[in-house]
C-alpha positions as CSV (number, residue, x, y, z in Angstrom):
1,X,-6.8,-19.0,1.6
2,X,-5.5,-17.2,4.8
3,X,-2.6,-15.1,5.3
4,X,0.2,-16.8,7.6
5,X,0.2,-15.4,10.9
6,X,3.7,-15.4,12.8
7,X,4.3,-14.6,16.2
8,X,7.3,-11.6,16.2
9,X,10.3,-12.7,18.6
10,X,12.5,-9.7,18.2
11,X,12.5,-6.1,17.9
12,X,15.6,-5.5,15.2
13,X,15.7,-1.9,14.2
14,X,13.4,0.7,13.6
15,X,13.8,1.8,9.8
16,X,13.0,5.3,9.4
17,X,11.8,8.6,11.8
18,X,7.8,9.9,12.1
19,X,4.8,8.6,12.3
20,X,4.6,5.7,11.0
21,X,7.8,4.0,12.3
22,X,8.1,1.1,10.5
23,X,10.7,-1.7,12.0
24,X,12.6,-4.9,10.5
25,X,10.7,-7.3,13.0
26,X,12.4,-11.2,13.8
27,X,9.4,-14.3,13.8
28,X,9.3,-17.3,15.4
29,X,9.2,-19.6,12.4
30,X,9.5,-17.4,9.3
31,X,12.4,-14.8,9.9
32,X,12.6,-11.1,9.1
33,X,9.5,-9.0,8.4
34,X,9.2,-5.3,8.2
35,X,6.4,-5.3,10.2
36,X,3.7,-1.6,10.5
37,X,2.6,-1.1,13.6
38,X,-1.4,-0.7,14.7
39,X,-0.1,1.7,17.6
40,X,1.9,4.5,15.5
41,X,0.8,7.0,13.2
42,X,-2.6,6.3,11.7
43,X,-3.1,3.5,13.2
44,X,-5.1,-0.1,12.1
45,X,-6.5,1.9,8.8
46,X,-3.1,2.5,7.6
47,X,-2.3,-1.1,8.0
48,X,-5.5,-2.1,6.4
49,X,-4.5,-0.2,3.5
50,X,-1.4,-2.3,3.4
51,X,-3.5,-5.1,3.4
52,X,-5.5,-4.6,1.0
53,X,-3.6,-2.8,-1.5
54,X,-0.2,-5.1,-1.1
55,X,-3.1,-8.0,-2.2
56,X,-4.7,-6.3,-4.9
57,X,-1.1,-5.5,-6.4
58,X,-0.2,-9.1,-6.0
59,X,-3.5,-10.1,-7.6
60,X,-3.0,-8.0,-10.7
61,X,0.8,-9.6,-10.6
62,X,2.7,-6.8,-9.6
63,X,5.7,-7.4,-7.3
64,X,5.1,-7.5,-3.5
65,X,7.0,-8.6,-1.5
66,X,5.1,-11.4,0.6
67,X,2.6,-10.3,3.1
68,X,2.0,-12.0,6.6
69,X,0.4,-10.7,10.0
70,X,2.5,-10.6,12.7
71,X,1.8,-11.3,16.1
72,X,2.9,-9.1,19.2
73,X,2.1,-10.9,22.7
74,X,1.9,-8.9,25.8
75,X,5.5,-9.0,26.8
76,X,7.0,-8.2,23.3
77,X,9.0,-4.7,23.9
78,X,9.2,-4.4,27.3
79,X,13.3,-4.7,27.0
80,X,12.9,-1.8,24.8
81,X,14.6,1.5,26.0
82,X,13.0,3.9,23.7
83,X,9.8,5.4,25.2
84,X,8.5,6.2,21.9
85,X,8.9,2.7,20.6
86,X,8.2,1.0,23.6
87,X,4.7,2.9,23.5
88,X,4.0,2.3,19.8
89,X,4.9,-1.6,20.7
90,X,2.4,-1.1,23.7
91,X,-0.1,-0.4,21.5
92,X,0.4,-2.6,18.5
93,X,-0.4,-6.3,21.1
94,X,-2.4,-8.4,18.6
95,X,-1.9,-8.7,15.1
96,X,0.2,-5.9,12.8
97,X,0.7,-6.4,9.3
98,X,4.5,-7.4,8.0
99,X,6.2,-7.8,4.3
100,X,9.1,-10.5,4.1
101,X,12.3,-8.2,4.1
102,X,14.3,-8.2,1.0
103,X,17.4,-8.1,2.5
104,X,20.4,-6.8,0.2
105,X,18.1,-4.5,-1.6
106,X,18.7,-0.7,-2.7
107,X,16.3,2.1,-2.9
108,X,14.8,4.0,-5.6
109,X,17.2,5.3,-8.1
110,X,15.8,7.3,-10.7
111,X,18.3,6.6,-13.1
112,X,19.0,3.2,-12.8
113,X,15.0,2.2,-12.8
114,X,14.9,2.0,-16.4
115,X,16.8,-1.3,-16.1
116,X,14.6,-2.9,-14.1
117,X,10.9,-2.1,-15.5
118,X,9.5,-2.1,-18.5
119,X,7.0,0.5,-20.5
120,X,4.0,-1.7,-19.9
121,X,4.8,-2.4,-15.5
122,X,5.3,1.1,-15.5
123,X,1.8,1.8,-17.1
124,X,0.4,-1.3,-14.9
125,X,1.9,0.8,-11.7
126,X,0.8,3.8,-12.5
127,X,-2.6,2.9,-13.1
128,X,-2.7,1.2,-9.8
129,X,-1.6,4.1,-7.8
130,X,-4.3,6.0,-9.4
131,X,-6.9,3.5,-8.5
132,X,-6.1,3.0,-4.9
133,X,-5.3,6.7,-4.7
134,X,-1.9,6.1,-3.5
135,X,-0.4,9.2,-2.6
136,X,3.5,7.7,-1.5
137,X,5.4,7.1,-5.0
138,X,6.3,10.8,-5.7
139,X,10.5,11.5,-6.0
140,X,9.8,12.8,-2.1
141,X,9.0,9.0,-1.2
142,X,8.7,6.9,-4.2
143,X,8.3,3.4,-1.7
144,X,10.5,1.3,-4.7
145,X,13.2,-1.0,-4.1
146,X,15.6,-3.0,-6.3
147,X,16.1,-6.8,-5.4
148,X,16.8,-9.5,-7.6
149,X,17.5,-7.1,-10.8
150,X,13.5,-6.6,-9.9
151,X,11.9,-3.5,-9.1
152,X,9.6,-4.1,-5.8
153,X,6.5,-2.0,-4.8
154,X,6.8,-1.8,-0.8
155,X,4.7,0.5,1.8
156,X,0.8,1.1,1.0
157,X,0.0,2.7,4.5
158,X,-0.8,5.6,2.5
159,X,-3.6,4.3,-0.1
160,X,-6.9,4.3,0.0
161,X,-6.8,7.3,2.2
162,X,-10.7,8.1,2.0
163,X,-11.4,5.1,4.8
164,X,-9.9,7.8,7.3
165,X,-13.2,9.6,6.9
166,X,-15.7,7.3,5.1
167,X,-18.7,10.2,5.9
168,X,-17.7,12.1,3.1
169,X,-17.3,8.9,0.6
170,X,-20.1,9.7,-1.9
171,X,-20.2,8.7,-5.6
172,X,-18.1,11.9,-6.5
173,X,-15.7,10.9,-4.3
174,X,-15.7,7.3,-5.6
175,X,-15.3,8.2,-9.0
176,X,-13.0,11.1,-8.7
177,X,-9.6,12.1,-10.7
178,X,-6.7,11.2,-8.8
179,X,-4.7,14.6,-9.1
180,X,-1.8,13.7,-7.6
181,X,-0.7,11.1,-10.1
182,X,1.1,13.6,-12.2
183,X,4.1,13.3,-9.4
184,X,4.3,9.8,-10.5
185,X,8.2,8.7,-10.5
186,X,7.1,6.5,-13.0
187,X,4.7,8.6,-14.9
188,X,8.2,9.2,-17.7
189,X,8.8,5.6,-18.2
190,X,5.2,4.1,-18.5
191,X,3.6,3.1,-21.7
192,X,0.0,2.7,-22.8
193,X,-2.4,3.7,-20.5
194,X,-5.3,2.4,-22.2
195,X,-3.4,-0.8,-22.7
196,X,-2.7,-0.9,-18.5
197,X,-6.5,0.1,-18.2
198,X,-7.7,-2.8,-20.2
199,X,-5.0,-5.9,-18.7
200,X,-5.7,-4.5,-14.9
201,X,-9.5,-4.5,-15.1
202,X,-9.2,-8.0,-16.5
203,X,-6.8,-9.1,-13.6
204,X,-9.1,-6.8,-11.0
205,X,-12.6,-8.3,-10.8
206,X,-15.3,-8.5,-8.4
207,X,-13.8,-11.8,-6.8
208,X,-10.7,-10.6,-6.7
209,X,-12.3,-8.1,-4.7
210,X,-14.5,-9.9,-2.4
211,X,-11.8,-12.4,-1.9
212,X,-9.2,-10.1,-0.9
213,X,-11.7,-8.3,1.7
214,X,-12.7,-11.5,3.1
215,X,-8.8,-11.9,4.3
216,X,-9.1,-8.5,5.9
217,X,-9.1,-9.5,9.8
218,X,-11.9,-8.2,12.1
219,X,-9.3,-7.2,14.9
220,X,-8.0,-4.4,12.0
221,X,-11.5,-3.6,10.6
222,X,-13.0,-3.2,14.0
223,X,-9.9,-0.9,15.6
224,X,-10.2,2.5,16.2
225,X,-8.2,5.3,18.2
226,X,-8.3,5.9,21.3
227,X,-12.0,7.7,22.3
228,X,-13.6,6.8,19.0
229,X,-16.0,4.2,17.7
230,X,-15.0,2.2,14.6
231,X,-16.7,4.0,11.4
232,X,-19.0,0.5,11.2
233,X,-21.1,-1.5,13.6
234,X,-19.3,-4.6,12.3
235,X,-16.7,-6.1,10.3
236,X,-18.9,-7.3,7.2
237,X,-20.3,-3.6,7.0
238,X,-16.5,-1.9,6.9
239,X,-15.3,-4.6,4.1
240,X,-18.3,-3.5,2.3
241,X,-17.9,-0.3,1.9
242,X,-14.2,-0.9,0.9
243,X,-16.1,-2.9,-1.5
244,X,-18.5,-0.3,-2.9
245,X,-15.5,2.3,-3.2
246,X,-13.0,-0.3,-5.1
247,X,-15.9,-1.8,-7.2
248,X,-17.4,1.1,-8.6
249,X,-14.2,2.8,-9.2
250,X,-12.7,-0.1,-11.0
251,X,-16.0,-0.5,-13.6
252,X,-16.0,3.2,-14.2
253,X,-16.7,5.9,-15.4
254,X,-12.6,5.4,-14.6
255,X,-11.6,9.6,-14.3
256,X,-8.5,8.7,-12.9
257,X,-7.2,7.1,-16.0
258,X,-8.1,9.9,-17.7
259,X,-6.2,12.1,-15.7
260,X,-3.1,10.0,-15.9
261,X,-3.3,10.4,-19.5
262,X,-3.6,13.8,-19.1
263,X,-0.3,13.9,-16.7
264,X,1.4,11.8,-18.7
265,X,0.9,13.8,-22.5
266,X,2.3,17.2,-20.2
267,X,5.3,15.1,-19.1
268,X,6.2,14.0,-22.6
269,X,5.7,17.5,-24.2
270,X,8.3,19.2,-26.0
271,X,10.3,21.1,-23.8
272,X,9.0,19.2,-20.4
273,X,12.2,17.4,-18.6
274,X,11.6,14.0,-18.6
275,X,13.5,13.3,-15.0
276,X,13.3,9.5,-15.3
277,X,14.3,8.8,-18.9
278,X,17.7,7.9,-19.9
């Protein structure tokens, strides 16, 4: 199985200010995409995180929208009359990494999500945040959107932030508590951990794993900024070590589902304000 690969036609509008720039891109055969760019913020590693965590969530059946590289030839933003885009397009020729635009749909609302997920997705997400150490679903920027009466995990740039300096990825990194999950927006609403523990590593094996890696194109793995060296001398070595990290984390010891036990028994204590619960 390979990702579709479509070649982007049009620069429609650029959907949010910083680093990372995002933009709802037009294809030649497959229309809208909101497409992250290998030229802005953190560059191909951020996009590889999208990759592979956008995957791994649709793997474990968790709802993504549907992934696709997109293509940027040579002469694709030259029209463009912002010098900041016009550079990040410069340096994003090749292939990006896009999710199919759900057109119609409406952010996060903290209230409302209730309708739309149930105890046990909530658990399932939460659990996957704290595996890929996904530091972007916090009320500051909880990446959910509502389509289809559906609630929609979108942007993984974020994830699996430890390739940025693989160097200091030992086995106390690998197996490490993921802190952070305690700013869960869904951390309120989600049900059995243990439960979410047992269906995910049942959905999230080894092939799953070495399947999804062997998607993950060498033009991403083999970027690096501007002056550097990529962190491995080839392709096979970089999906390896993603490998190593997601492998021995998923078969354990799993600390980070203890510690989003942990978060989630403060958050339902008496007296703690349960933010999301209606």
């Amino acid at each position: 199985m390979m990702l579709p690969t479509y070649n982007a036609t049009r620069y429609v509008v650029p959907l949010k200010e910083g680093s990372s720039l995002p933009a709802i891109l037009d294809t030649e055969d497959a229309g809208l995409f909101v497409t992250k760019f290998r030229g802005a913020g953190q560059g191909a590693r951020a996009l590889l995180a999208e990759f592979i965590v956008g995957l791994l969530a649709q793997h474990a059946g968790l709802p993504v929208p549907d992934l696709a590289l997109i293509y940027l030839d040579a002469a694709f933003g030259r029209t463009e009359g912002d010098p900041e885009i016009q550079d990040i397009l410069k340096g994003s020729r090749g292939l990006n990494v896009g999710l199919r635009y759900l057109e119609g749909a409406f952010t996060f609302d903290p209230v409302a999500v209730a309708d739309f997920v149930t105890p046990e997705r909530a658990a399932d997400i939460v659990w996957f945040d704290a595996y890929t150490v996904n530091i972007d679903r916090t009320p500051r920027n909880p990446n959910l959107m509502i389509w289809g009466r559906r609630l929609w995990l979108i942007d993984h740039g974020a994830a699996l932030y430890i390739h940025h300096n693989w160097g200091t990825v030992d086995e106390a990194r690998i197996h490490a508590p993921f802190a952070l999950i305690k700013e869960h927006v869904l951390l309120p609403l989600a049900g059995d951990l243990d439960a979410a523990d047992a269906r995910m590593r049942e959905r999230l094996d080894d092939d799953v794993l070495r399947r999804t890696l062997a998607l993950a194109p060498e033009e991403l793995l083999m970027d690096a900024p501007e002056g550097h060296q990529p962190a491995f001398a080839s392709a096979e070595a970089n999906r390896e070590a993603y490998f190593n990290y997601l492998s021995k984390r998923l078969h354990g010891p799993r600390a980070f589902v203890q510690e989003a036990r942990r978060a989630q028994e403060e958050v339902k204590q008496p007296g703690q304000p349960l933010s999301y619960r209606r």
